[in-house]
N, C-alpha and C positions, 0 to 999 in steps of 0.2 A: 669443188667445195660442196658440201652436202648441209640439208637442210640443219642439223643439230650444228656446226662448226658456227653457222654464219650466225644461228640466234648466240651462241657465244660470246662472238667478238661485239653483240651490240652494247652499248654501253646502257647504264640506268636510265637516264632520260630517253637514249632513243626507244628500249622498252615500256615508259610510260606510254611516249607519244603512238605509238603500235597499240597497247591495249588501250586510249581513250579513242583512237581512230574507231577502235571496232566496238567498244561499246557504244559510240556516236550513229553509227552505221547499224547495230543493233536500234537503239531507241528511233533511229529514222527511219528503220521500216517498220517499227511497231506504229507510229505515229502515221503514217500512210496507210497501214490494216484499217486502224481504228478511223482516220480520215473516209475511207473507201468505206466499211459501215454504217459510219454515219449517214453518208450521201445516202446506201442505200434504203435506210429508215426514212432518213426525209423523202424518200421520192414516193415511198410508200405511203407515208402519211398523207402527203399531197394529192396523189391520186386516190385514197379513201376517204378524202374529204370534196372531192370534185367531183367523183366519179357517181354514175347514174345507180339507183337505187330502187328495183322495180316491185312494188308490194303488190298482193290481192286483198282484200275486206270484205266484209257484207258492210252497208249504210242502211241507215233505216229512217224516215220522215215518216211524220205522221199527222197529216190534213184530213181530218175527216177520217181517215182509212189509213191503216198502213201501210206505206211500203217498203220496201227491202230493196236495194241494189249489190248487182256483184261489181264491184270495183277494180278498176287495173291503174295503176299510180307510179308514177316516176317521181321516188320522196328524194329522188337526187339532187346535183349541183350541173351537171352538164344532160346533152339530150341523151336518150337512148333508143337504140335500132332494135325491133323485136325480129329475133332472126326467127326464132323457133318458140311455139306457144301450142303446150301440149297437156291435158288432162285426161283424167281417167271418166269422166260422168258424160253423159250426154247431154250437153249444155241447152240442145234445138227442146228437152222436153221442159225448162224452167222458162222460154221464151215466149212472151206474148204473140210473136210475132213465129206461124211455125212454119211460115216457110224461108225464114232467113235463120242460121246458129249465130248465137251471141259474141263477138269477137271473131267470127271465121277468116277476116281480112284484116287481123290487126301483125299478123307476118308481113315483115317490109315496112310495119310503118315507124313513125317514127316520134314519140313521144317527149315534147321538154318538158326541162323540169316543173314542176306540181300540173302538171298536167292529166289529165284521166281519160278512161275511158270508162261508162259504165251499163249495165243493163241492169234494167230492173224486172225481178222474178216475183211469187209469190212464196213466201216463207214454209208456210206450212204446205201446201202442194210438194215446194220440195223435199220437205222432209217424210214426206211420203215416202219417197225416193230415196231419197240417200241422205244419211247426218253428216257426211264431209268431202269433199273432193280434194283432190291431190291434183298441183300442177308443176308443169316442169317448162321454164324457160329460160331462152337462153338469149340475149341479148347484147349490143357491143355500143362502143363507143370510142371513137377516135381508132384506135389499133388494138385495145384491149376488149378482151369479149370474158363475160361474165353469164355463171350458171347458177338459176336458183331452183329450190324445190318449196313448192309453199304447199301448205295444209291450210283448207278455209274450211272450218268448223260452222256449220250451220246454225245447229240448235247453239251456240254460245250469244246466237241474240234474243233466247227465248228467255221472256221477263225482263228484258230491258228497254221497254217500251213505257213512254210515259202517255198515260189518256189526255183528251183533249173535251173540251164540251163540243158534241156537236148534234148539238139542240137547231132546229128551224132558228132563223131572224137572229141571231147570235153570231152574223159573219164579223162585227170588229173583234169580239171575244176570240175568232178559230184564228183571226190572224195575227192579232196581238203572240198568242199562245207559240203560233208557227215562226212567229219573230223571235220569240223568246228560246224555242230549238233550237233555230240558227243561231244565237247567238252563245249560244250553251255547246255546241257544236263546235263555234270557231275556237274555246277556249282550248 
């Protein structure tokens, strides 16, 4: 008995029940595609909402004098492992300090969230030097490991400084003032 004989002899109903079978069987795997989907957006969202977040900035305070920091920042939700921290400038010539490089031993460590690391340079010295460095790291957490490329534009804190008084015997005035930063800062 061959395939055409046998759908012959089925009767009306048993050819319904055959085609709702398989449109059933149809819509149950589309319903699993879309199942399996989903799971994989949610797991994605969850993990780019948990996951470590490692930025660079320049900060700038200003007591009397101003100064500038280069910043390294975990804006994440979990810790992060700096595997690899690599730019283009030579960091040892913005350092106060010349015979240590700024960040040289921050490979291996391990940063939690809003946590920082920072040195502070002279602005304009560096810009002597160079208007931007470019950095590349690479960082992980948990099983997942994450690469970024940041650009820190120097002169973008040029005129963004606000004065302060700093007159002799005027120290409640500079700290009021350094209060009022910070808290212009935190907003």
């Amino acid at each position: 008995m061959d395939f055409e004989n046998f759908v012959l002899q089925l009767s009306p109903s048993d050819l319904i029940q055959i085609a709702g079978i398989i449109v059933s069987l149809i819509c149950s795997l589309i319903a699993i595609a879309i199942s399996l989907k989903t799971l994989k957006q949610n797991s994605k969202m969850i993990e780019n909402s948990t996951r470590p977040y490692i930025g660079i900035y320049i900060a700038s305070t200003y007591i009397r004098d101003v100064s500038c920091y280069l910043v390294v920042k975990n804006f994440g939700q979990s810790a992060a492992t700096i595997r690899s921290f690599t730019y283009d400038f030579d960091l040892a010539k913005l350092s106060d300090f010349s015979e240590r490089e700024p960040f040289e031993n921050i490979e291996g460590s391990t940063l939690m969230p809003q946590q920082s690391n920072k040195c502070v340079f002279d602005l304009h010295e560096a810009l002597e030097e160079v208007k931007q460095i470019n950095f590349h790291v690479v960082y992980s957490s948990g099983l997942h490991t994450y690469t970024d490329d940041i650009c820190v534009s120097l002169n973008s804190q040029l005129g963004n400084f606000v004065t302060h008084n700093t007159s002799p015997n005027k120290e409640l005035s500079i700290i009021a003032e350094t209060l009022q930063d910070e808290y212009i800062s935190s907003l």
